[in-house]
N, C-alpha and C positions, 0 to 999 in steps of 0.2 A: 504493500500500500504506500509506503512511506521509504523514496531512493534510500538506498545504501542499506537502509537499517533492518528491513523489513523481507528479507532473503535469507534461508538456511543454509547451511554447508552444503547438505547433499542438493538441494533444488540449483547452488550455482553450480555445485561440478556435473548434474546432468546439463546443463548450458552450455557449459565449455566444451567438452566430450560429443556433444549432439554433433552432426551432421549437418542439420538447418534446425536452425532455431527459429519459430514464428512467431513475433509478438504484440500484442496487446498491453500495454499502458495508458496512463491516463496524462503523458505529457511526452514531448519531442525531448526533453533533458536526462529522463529514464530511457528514452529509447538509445541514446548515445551513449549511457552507461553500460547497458547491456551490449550491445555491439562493439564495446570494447573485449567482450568477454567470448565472442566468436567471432568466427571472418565467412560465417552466412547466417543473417540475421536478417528476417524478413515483415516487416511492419503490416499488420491487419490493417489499419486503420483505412484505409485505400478503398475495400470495400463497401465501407458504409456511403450510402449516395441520397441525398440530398431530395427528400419528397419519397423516397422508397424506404417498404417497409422491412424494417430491422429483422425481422426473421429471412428473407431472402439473402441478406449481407450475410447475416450468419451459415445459413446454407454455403455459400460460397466460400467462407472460409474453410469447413470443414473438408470440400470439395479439395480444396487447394492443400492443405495438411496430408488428407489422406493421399493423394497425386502421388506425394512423397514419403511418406510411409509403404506404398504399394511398391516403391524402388527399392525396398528391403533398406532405407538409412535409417540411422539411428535421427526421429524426428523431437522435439521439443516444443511443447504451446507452452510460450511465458506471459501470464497474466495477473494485471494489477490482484492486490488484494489476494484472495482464497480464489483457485480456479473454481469450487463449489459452488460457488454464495454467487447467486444472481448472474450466472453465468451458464447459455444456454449451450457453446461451443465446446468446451472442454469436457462434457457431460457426453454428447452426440460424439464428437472424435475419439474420447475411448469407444465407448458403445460399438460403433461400427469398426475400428480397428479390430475390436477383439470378436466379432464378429467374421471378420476377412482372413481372422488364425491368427492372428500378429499379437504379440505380449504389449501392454499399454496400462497404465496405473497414473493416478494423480497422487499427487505431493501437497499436502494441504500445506496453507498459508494464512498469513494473518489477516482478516478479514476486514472491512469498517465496522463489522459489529464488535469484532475488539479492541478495537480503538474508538469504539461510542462509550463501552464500557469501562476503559482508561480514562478517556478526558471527560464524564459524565458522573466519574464513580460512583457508577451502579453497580450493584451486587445481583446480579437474577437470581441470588438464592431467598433473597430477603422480602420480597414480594411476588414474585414469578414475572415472564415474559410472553409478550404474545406477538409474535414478527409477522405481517401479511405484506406484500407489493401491492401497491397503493390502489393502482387499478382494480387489480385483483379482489384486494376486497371492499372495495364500490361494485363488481361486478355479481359477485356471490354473497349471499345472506351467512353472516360469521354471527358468532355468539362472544360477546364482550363480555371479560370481567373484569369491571372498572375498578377493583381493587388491585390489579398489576400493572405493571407497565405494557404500557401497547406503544410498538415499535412499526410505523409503517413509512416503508424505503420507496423509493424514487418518488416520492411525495408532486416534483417538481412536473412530471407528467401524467398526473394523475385523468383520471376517467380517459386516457388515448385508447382507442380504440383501433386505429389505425395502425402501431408500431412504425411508424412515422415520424411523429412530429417529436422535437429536439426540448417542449416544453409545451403545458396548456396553461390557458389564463384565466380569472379571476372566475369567472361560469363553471369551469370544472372545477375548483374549490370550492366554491360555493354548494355544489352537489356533495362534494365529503364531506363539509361542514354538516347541511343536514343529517347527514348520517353519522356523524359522528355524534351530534346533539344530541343522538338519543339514549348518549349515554354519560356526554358530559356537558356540564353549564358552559354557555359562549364566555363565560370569563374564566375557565379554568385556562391556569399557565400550561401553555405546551412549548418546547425546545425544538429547532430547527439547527439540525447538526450535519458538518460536511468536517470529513475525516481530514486530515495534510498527505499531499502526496510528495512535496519536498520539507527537508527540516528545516527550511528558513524561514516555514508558516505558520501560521498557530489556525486551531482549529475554529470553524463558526460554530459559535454557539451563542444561538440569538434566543430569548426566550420572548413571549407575544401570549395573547391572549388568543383561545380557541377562535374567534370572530376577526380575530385578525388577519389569517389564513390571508383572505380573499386577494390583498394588496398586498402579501410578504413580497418580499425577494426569492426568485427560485432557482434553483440549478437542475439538471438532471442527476445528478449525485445528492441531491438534498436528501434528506431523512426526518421525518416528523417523527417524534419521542412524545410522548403522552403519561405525563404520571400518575400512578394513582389516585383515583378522585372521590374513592369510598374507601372505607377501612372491612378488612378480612371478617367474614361472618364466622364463629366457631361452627362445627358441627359435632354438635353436640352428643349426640348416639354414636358417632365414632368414638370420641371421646372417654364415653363412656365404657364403651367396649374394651379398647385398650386400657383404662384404667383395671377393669375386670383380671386382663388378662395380667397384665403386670403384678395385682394380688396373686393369683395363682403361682407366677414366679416366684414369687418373695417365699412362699410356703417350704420353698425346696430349696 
């Protein structure tokens, strides 16, 4: 996520080692970093075009990965972040490699969602977590529970429908907002968080009020953070139960 700092030992010595390295970053200064580190190093970024939808681009990358995978070389996808996390290409190019007979595995990496939970200092064990992509869930009926944190990422193109467009405006917020009101006040504080991807930035972290949504500032990398806005109900009958049972221990 973050040049220099944010790469394991074994993820750069498969880089250097690789054959063609293909990569994915979220700046032209990571990409020069890494191409110090092989002498073929191939920028996705090329792909994405302008008015077209982002699952075609991504088709195309995979297309061009496996190309060279099918040449028997030792191939490498280098991508910002965790290749996992919100990443539809590195999911699909194992997939089909190891479909086509060829050995292929991911190398996890440090995500934005660890570096939400570093410069946020949250603890997911202390209230729970609940992650959706933003459209995603404006598009399907989810069940809140306003007592965790609700964590919903690319906030910045929310309700696109098209995979398309690079951002939507104040009307598609507007539609999360209602949906989100139905579980929190338009004056609950919510956090608009964008991770660093070089270390000479510090992270955004703007806090606003739920209603304010509609006019924030937005990025495609934005993440709307939502904290808890009710306190945990006991349940009681479990409670009880394990009290039970923990008497029974104590007996022996």
């Amino acid at each position: 996520m973050t040049l220099g700092s944010h790469i394991s030992p074994l993820s750069r010595s498969y880089i250097e080692q690789a054959d063609v390295v293909f990569l994915l970053v979220a700046d032209g200064i990571t990409e020069q970093w890494v191409a110090q580190m092989n002498s073929d190093v191939r920028s996705l970024q090329p792909y994405y075009q302008t008015g077209v939808s982002r699952m075609l681009s991504y088709q195309q990358m995979v297309a061009a990965i496996l190309a060279e995978v099918r040449q028997n070389k030792k191939v490498v996808g280098a991508f910002y972040g965790h290749p996992g996390v919100f990443a539809w290409v590195p999911h699909k190019a194992i997939a089909e490699a190891k479909a086509a007979g060829f050995a292929a595995h991911m190398e996890p990496g440090i995500s934005a969602e660890d570096c939400l939970i570093a410069d946020l200092a949250i603890d997911p064990g202390t209230y729970g977590c609940q992650h959706f992509e933003t459209s995603q869930f404006m598009f399907y009926k989810r069940t809140i529970d306003s007592a965790a944190y609700l964590i919903l990422w690319q906030v910045g193109v929310a309700g696109d429908r098209s995979l398309a467009k690079r951002g939507t405006d104040g009307r598609y917020r507007q539609l999360l907002i209602e949906v989100l009101a139905e579980y929190y006040p338009l004056s609950h504080q919510v956090i608009l968080y964008e991770a660093v991807t070089l270390p000479i930035q510090q992270p955004r972290i703007t806090t606003l009020a739920l209603a304010e949504l509609v006019t924030a500032e937005m990025d495609p990398k934005t993440t709307l953070v939502i904290p808890p806005a009710t306190k945990m109900v006991a349940n009681q009958q479990m409670l009880d139960k394990l009290a039970a049972l923990q008497a029974d221990d104590d007996k022996y």
